[in-house]
C-alpha positions as CSV (number, residue, x, y, z in Angstrom):
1,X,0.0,0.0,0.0
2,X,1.3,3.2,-1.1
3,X,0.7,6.6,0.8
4,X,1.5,8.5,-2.6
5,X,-1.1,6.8,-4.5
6,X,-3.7,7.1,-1.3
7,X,-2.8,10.6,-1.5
8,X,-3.0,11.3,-5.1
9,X,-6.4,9.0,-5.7
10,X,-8.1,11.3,-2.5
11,X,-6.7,14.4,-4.8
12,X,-8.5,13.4,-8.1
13,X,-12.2,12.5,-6.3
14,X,-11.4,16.1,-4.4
15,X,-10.8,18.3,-7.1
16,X,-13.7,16.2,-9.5
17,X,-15.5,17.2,-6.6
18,X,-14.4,20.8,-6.5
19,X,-15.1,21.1,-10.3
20,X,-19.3,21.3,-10.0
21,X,-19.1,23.2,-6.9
22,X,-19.7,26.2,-8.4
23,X,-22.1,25.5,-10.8
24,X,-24.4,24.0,-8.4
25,X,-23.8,27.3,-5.9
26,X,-24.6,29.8,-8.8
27,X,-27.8,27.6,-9.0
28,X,-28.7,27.9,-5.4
29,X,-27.9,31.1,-5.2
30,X,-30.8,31.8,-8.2
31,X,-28.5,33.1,-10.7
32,X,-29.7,30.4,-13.1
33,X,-32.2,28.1,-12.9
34,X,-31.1,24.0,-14.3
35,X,-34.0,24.1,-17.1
36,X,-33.1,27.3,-18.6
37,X,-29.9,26.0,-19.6
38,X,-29.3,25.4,-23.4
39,X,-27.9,22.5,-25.1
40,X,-24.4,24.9,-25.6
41,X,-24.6,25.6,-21.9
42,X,-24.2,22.0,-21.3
43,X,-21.9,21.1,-23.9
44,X,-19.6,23.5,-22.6
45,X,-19.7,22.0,-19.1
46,X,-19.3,18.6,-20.2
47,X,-16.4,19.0,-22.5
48,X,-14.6,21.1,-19.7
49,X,-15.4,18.7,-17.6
50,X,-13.7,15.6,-19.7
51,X,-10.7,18.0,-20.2
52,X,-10.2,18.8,-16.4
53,X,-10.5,15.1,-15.4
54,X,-8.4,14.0,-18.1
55,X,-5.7,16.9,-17.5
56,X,-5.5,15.7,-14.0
57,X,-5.3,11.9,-14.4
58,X,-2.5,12.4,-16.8
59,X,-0.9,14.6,-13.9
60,X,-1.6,12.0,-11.5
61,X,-0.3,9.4,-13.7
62,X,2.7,11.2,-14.8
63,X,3.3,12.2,-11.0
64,X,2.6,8.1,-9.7
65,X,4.6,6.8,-12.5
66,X,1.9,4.7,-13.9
67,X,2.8,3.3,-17.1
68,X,0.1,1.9,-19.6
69,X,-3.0,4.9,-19.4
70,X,-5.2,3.0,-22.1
71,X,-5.6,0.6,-19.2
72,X,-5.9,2.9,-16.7
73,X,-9.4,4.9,-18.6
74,X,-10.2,1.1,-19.5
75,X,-9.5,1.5,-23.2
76,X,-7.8,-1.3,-23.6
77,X,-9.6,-4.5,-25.3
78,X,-8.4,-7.8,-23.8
79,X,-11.3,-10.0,-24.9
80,X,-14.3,-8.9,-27.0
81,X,-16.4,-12.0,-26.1
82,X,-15.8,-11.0,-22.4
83,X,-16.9,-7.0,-23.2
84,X,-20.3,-8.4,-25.4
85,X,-21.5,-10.7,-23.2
86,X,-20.7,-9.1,-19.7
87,X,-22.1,-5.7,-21.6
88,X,-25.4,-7.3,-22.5
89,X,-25.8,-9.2,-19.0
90,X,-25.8,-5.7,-16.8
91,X,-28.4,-3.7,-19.1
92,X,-30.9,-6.9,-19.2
93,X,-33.4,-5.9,-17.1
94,X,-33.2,-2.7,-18.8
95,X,-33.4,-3.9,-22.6
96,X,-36.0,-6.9,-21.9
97,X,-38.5,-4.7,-19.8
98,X,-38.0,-2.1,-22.3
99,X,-39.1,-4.6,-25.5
100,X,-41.6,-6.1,-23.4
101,X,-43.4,-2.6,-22.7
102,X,-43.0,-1.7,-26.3
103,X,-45.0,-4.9,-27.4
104,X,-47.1,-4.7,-24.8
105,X,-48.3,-0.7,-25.7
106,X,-48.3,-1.6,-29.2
107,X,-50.4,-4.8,-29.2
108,X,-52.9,-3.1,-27.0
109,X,-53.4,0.3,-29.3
110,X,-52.0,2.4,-26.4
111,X,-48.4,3.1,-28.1
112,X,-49.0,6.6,-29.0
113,X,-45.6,9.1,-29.2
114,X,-46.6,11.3,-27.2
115,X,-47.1,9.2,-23.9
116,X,-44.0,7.6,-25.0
117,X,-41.2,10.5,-25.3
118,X,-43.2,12.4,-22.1
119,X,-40.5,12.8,-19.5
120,X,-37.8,11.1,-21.2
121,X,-37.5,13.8,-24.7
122,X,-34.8,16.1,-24.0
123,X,-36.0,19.2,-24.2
124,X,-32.9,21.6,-24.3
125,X,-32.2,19.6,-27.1
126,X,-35.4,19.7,-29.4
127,X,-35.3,23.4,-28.6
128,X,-32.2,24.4,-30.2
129,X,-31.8,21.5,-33.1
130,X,-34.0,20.6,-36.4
131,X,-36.2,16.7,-35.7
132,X,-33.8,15.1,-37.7
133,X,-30.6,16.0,-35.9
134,X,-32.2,15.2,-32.3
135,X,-31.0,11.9,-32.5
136,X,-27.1,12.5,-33.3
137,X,-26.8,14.9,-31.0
138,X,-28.8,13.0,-28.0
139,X,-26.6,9.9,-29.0
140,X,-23.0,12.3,-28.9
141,X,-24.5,14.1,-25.7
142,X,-25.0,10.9,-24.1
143,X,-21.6,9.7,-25.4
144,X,-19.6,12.3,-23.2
145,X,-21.9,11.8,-20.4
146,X,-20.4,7.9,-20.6
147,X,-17.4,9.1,-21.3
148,X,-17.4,11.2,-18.4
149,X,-19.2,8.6,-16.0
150,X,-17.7,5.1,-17.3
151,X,-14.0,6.4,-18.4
152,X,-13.2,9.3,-15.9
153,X,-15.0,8.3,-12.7
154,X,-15.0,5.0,-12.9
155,X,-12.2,3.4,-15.1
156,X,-9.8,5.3,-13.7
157,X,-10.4,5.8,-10.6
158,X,-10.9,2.2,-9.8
159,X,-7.8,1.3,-11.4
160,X,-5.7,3.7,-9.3
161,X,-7.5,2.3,-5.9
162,X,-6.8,-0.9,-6.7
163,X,-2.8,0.5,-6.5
164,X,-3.4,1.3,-3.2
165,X,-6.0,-0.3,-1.2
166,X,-7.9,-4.0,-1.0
167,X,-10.0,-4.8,-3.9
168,X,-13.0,-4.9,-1.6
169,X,-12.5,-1.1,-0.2
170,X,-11.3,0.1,-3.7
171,X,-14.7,-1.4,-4.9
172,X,-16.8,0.5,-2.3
173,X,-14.7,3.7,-2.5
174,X,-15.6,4.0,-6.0
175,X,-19.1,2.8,-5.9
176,X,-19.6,5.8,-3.3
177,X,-17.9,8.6,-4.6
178,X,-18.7,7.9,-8.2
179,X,-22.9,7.3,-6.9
180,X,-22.4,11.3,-5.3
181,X,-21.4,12.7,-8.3
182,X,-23.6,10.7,-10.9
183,X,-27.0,13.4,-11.3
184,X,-25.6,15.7,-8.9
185,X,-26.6,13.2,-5.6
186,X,-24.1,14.9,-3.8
187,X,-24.5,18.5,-4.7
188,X,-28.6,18.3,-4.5
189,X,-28.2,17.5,-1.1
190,X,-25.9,19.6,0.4
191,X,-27.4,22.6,-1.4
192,X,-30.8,21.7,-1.2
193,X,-31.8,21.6,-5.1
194,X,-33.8,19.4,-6.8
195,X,-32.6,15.6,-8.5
196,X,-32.4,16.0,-12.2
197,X,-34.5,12.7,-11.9
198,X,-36.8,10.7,-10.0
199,X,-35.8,9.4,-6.8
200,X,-36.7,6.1,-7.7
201,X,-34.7,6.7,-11.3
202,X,-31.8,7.6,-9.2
203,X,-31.6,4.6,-7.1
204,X,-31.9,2.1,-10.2
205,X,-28.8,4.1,-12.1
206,X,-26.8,3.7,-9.0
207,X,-27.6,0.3,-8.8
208,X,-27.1,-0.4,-12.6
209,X,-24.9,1.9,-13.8
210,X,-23.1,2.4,-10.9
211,X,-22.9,-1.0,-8.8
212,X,-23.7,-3.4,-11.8
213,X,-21.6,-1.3,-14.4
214,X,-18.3,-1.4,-11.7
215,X,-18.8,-5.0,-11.4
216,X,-18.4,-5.4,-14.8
217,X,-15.8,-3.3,-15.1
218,X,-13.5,-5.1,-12.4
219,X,-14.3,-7.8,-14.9
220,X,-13.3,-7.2,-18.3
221,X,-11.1,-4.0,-17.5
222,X,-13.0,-2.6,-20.5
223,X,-15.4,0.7,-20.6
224,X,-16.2,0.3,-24.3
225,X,-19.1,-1.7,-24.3
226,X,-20.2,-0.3,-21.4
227,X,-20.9,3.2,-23.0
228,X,-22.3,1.7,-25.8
229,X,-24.8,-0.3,-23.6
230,X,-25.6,3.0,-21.7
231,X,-25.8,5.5,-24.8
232,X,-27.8,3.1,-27.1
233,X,-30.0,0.9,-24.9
234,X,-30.4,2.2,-21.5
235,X,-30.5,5.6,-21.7
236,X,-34.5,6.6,-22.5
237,X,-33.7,10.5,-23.8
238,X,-31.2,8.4,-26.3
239,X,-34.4,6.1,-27.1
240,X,-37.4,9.1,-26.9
241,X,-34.4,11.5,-29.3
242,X,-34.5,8.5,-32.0
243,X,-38.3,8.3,-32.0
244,X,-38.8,11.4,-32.0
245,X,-36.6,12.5,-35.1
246,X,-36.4,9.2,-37.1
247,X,-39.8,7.5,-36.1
248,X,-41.2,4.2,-35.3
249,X,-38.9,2.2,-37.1
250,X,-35.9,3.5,-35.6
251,X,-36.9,2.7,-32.2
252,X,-37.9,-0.6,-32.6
253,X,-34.8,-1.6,-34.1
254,X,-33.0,0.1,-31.3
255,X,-34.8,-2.4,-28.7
256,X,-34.9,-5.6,-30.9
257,X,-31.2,-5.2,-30.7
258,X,-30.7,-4.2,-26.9
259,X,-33.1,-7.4,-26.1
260,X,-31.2,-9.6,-28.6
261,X,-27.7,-8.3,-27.1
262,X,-28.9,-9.1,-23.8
263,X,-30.5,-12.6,-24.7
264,X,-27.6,-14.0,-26.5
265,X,-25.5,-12.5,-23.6
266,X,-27.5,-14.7,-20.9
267,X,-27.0,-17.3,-23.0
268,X,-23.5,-18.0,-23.7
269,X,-22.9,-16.5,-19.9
270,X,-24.6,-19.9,-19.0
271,X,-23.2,-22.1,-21.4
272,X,-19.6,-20.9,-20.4
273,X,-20.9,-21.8,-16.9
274,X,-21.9,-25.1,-18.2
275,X,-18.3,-25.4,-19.7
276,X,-16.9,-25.8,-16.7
C-alpha cells in the first residue's frame, strides 16, 4: 500500500469534486435556474469537464509513475467475447423490460408518441436543433456523459485504488464517490436543489450503472461496451431522441437489438458456466 497513491487518488475524487461546486452554488444562489440552460450551456460544461478530469489523471499518472493509461481509462480490449456478453448481462433488465413494454403498448393500441417521449424527450435539445438531428446529437450528448461517468470516474479511478487499497475497499470507494457525483446526488443535497431525476430513477442508475456497471468493469477492465450499452439501450432520452426525429422504425430496431444483445448474452454467460 502506497501513501503517494492514497494521497493522489483522494486528490483526483477532491478536485472532480471541487469542479461542480460552483455551478451547483450559482444555482442555489438563483442566478440560473437547471431548465433554462441550453444545449451549448451543457456542452460546454461537459467538455470542460472531460478535459479537467483528463488533465488531472495524466498529472496523477505522470506524478505516480503509472505506465500503460489505455488501461488505466479502461480503453484497452483484452477480450471482445468478455466485453459483449458481460455488456449485455448488466443492461438486461433494462433492454427486456424495455421490448416487453413496447410490445405490450403496441399490441394493445395504447403506443402513442406522445405518452412515450413524455418525461424522457430532452428538451434543451429539441429546442435548439431541427427533428432530424435530435437523434445525433442526443446519442453524442450521451456519449460524453459515458465518457465522463464510465471512463473518468470509474475506469480510472478504480484502477488507481486498486494500487493502493484492498480490492474490496477500492470497490466501495468508487461505488460511493462515483454514486455522489452521478445526477448531482451529492451537490442536491448539500445545497438543497432538486434531482435531475426521480428518486426512484436515481436509485436504479446507481444500482445499474453504478454497482452493476463497476462490477463489470473489475471484470473485463473494459469501458467500451459499457458506454455503448448506456448510450444506445439504457439511456430513455437516447431512445425518446431517436423516436422522435427518425420515427417508429428506428426505435424498434434500437430495442430488438438491446433485447437480442442481452438474450444472446445470458446465454453464452450460462453455457460458459456449463463449460466448466
Amino acid at each position: 500500500m502506497s501513501n503517494k497513491d492514497i494521497k493522489l487518488l483522494s486528490l483526483y475524487w477532491i478536485m472532480a469534486y471541487i469542479f461542480w461546486i460552483p455551478v451547483y452554488a450559482a444555482a442555489k444562489a438563483g442566478m440560473f435556474l437547471t431548465t433554462s440552460l441550453t444545449y451549448y450551456h451543457i456542452l460546454s460544461l461537459s467538455l470542460l469537464d472531460i478535459l479537467y478530469l483528463s488533465a488531472l489523471a495524466a498529472i496523477i499518472l505522470k506524478r505516480a509513475d503509472k505506465e500503460g493509461p489505455l488501461r488505466f481509462f479502461g480503453l484497452k480490449v483484452n477480450s471482445l467475447k468478455d466485453i459483449f456478453v458481460y455488456s449485455g448481462l448488466a443492461i438486461f433488465p433494462v433492454t427486456i423490460m424495455s421490448f416487453i413494454i413496447f410490445l405490450v403498448l403496441v399490441l394493445s393500441g395504447d403506443f402513442q408518441m406522445n405518452s412515450f417521449i413524455a418525461g424522457s424527450l430532452p428538451t434543451f435539445i429539441t429546442q435548439e436543433f431541427s427533428k432530424e438531428m435530435v437523434p445525433i446529437v442526443g446519442i453524442f450528448h450521451w456519449t460524453l456523459s459515458g465518457i465522463i461517468s464510465f471512463v473518468l470516474l470509474q475506469a480510472f479511478p478504480y484502477e488507481l485504488a486498486e494500487q493502493c487499497l484492498e480490492k474490496k475497499v477500492a470497490f466501495i470507494a468508487t461505488f460511493v464517490l462515483w454514486s455522489g457525483l452521478y445526477n448531482g446526488m451529492f451537490y442536491t443535497v448539500i445545497f438543497g436543489l432538486s434531482l435531475q431525476v426521480s428518486l426512484v430513477g436515481e436509485f436504479i442508475d446507481i444500482i445499474i450503472l453504478g454497482l452493476l456497471f463497476l462490477e463489470v468493469y473489475k471484470k473485463v477492465r473494459s469501458s467500451l461496451g459499457l458506454i455503448i450499452a448506456y448510450v444506445f439501450f439504457y439511456e430513455a432520452p437516447v431512445k425518446a431522441s431517436i423516436y422522435y426525429g427518425w420515427g417508429y422504425f428506428s426505435l424498434l430496431l434500437i430495442l430488438i437489438i438491446g433485447a437480442a444483445w442481452s438474450a444472446v448474452s445470458v446465454i453464452m454467460y450460462i453455457l460458459g458456466k456449463l463449460r466448466r
